[in-house]
C-alpha positions as CSV (number, residue, x, y, z in Angstrom):
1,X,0.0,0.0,0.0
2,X,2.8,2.8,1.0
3,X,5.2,3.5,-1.8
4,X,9.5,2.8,-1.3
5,X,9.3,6.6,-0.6
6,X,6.7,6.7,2.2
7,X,8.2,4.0,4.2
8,X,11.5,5.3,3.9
9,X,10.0,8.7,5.2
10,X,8.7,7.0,8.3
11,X,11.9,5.5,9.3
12,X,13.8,9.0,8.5
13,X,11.1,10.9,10.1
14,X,9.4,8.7,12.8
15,X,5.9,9.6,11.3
16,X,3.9,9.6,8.2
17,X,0.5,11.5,7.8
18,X,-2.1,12.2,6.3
19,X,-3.1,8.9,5.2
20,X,-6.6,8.0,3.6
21,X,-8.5,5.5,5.3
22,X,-12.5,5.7,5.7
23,X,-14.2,7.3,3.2
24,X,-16.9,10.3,4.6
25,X,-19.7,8.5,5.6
26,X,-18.2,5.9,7.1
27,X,-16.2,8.1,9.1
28,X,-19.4,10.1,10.6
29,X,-20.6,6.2,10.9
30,X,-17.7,6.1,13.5
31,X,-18.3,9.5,14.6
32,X,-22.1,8.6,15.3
33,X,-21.3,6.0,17.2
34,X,-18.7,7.3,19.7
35,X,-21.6,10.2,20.3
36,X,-23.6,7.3,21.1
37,X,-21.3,5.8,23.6
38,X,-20.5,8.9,25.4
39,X,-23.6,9.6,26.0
40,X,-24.5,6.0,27.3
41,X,-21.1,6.3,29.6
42,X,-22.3,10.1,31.0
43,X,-18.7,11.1,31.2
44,X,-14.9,10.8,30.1
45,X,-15.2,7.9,27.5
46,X,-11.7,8.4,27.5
47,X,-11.1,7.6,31.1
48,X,-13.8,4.6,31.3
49,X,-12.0,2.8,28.5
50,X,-8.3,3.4,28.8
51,X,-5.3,1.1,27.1
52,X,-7.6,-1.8,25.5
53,X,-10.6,0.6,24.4
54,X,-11.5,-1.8,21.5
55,X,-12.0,-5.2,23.4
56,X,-15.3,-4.4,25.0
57,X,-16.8,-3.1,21.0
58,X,-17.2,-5.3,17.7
59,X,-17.1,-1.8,15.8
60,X,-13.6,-0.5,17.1
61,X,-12.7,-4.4,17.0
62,X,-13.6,-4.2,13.6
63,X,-11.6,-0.9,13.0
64,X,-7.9,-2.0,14.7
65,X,-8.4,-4.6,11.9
66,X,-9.4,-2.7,8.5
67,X,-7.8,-4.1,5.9
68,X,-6.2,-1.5,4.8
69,X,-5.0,-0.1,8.0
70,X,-3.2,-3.7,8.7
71,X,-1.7,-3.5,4.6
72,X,0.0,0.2,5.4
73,X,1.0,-1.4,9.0
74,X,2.2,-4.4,7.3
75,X,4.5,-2.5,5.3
76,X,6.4,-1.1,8.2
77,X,6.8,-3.7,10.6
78,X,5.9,-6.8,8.5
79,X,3.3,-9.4,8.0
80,X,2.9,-10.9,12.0
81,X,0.9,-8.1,14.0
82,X,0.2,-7.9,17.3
83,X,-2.5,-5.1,18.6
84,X,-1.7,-4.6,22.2
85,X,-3.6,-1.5,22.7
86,X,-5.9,1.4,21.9
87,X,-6.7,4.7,23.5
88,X,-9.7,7.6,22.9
89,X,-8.1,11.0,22.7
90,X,-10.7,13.5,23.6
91,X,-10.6,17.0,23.0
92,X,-13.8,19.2,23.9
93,X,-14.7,22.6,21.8
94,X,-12.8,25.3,23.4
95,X,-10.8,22.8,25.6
96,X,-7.8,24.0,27.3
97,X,-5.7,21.0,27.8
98,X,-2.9,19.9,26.0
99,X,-0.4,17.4,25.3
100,X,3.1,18.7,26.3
101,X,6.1,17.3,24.0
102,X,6.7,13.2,25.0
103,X,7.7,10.0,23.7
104,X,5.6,7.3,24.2
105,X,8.9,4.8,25.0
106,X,8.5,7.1,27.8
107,X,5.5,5.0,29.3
108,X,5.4,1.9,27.6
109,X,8.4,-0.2,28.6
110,X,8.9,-2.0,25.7
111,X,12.1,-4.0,24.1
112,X,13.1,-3.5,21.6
113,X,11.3,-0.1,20.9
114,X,9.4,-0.7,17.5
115,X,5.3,0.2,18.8
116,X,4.0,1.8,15.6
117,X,0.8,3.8,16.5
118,X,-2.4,4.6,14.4
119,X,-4.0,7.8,15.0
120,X,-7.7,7.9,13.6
121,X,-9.5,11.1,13.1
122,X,-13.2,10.3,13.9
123,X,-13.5,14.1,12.4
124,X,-11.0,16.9,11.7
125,X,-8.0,17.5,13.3
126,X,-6.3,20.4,12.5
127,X,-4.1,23.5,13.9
128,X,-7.0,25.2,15.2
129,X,-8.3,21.8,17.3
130,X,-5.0,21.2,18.5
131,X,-4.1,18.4,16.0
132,X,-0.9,16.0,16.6
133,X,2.6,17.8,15.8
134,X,6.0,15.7,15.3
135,X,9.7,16.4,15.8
136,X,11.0,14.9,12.7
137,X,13.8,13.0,13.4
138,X,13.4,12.9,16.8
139,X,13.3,8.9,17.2
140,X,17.0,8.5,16.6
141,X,18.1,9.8,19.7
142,X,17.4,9.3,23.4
143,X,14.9,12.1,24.3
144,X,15.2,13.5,27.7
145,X,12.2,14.0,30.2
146,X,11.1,16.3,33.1
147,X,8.0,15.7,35.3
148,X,6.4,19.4,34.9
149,X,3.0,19.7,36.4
150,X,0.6,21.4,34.6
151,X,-3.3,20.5,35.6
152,X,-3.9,21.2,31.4
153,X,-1.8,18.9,31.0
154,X,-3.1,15.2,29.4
155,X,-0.2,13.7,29.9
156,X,-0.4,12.2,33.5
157,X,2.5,13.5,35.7
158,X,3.5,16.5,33.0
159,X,6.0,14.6,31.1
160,X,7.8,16.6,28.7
161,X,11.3,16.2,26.6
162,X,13.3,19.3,27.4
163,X,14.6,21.8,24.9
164,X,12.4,21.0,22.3
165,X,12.5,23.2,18.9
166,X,8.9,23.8,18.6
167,X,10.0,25.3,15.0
168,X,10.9,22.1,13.7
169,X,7.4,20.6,14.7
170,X,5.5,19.5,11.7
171,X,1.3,19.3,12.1
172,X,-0.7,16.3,11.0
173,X,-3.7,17.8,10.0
174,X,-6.3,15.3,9.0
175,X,-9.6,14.9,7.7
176,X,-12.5,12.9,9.3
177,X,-11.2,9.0,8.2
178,X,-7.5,9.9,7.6
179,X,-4.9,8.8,10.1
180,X,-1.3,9.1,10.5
181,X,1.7,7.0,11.6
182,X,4.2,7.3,14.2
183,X,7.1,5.7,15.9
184,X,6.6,5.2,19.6
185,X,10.2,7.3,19.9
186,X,9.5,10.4,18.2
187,X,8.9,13.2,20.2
188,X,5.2,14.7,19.8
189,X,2.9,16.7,21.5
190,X,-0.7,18.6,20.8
191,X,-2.1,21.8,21.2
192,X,-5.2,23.1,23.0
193,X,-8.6,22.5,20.9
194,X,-9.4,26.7,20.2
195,X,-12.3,25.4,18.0
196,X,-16.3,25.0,18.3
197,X,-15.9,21.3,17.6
198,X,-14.6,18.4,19.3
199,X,-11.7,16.6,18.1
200,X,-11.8,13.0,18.4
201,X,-9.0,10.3,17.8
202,X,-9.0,6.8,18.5
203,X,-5.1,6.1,19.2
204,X,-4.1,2.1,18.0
205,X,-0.7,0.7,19.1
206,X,0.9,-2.2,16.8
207,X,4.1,-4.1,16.9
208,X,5.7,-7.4,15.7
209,X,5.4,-10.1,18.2
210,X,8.6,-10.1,19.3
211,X,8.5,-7.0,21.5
212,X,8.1,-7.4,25.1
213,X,7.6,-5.5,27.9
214,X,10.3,-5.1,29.9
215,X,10.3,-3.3,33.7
């Protein structure tokens, strides 16, 4: 599915977006039906469903295993997938929190450090929502983190990779359906959402069998 060019950008860059994956309506198909389940949960869906969101629903079961999502994965980390995880990333209109720069080696543990991650945009995500940004690059090296606490703050104890060149960041602005890639090594981070709408995105975390968790 990815061209030799595209998957030698991700493994130069660490990311690769946008990417087409659901068509419109099947997008505000997915869309529809997280309104649905937030309203049934009467809170933070992203809170009540946290790390292995999928397993409890045939339709986000059904999505960590599009066809074409596992083809594109395919191409970067081989044929043998394993899906060990998925997260809701919730931003409300006019929400105020953000996602300070951070790795996600940072949290997860894992040997050797090949987690590709899926980011699904249930609707748009763009610079005025507060959409993904990337530090190309940034997964060759060893990033260094502080523990800065900042109540906005999504990340849990305010982990952030110090002197980061916010000039260098490049935005993955996406349209409902379209996802991007990333490297669980390259520094990223998100704005606040400064829109009227909410910005959704369903977070899905490959790797080849062989990685283990190691702590």
């Amino acid at each position: 599915v990815l061209s030799g060019d595209e998957v030698a950008q991700y493994h130069d860059q660490g990311f690769l977006a946008p990417l087409d994956l659901l068509g419109e309506a099947a997008a505000a198909t997915l869309f529809g039906r997280f309104e649905a389940l937030e309203t049934e949960v009467g809170g933070d869906v992203s809170q009540r469903f946290r790390i292995k969101a999928h397993l409890p629903f045939p339709w986000l079961c059904d999505l960590i295993s599009q066809p074409r999502l596992l083809d594109v994965i395919e191409d970067i980390i081989g044929p043998t997938i394993l899906c060990w995880g998925a997260t809701f990333f919730i931003k409300k209109p006019g929400d105020e929190r953000f996602i300070s720069w951070h790795t996600d080696s940072f949290f997860y543990g894992t040997r050797p450090a090949e987690t590709l991650t899926a980011w699904v945009s249930f609707n748009a995500s763009d610079t005025e929502s507060g959409c993904i940004q990337f530090i190309p690059g940034s997964h060759k090296t060893v990033a260094v983190h502080e523990l800065i606490p900042d109540p906005n703050n999504m990340s849990s104890n305010g982990q952030t990779v110090v002197d980061t060149d916010e000039n260098l960041a490049v935005k993955a602005i996406l349209k409902p359906g379209q996802f991007s890639l990333h490297h669980e090594s390259v520094v990223h981070g998100s704005s606040p959402n400064l829109s009227d709408h909410a910005r959704i995105g369903f977070s899905i975390h490959y790797c080849p069998p062989h990685v283990r968790e190691k702590r």
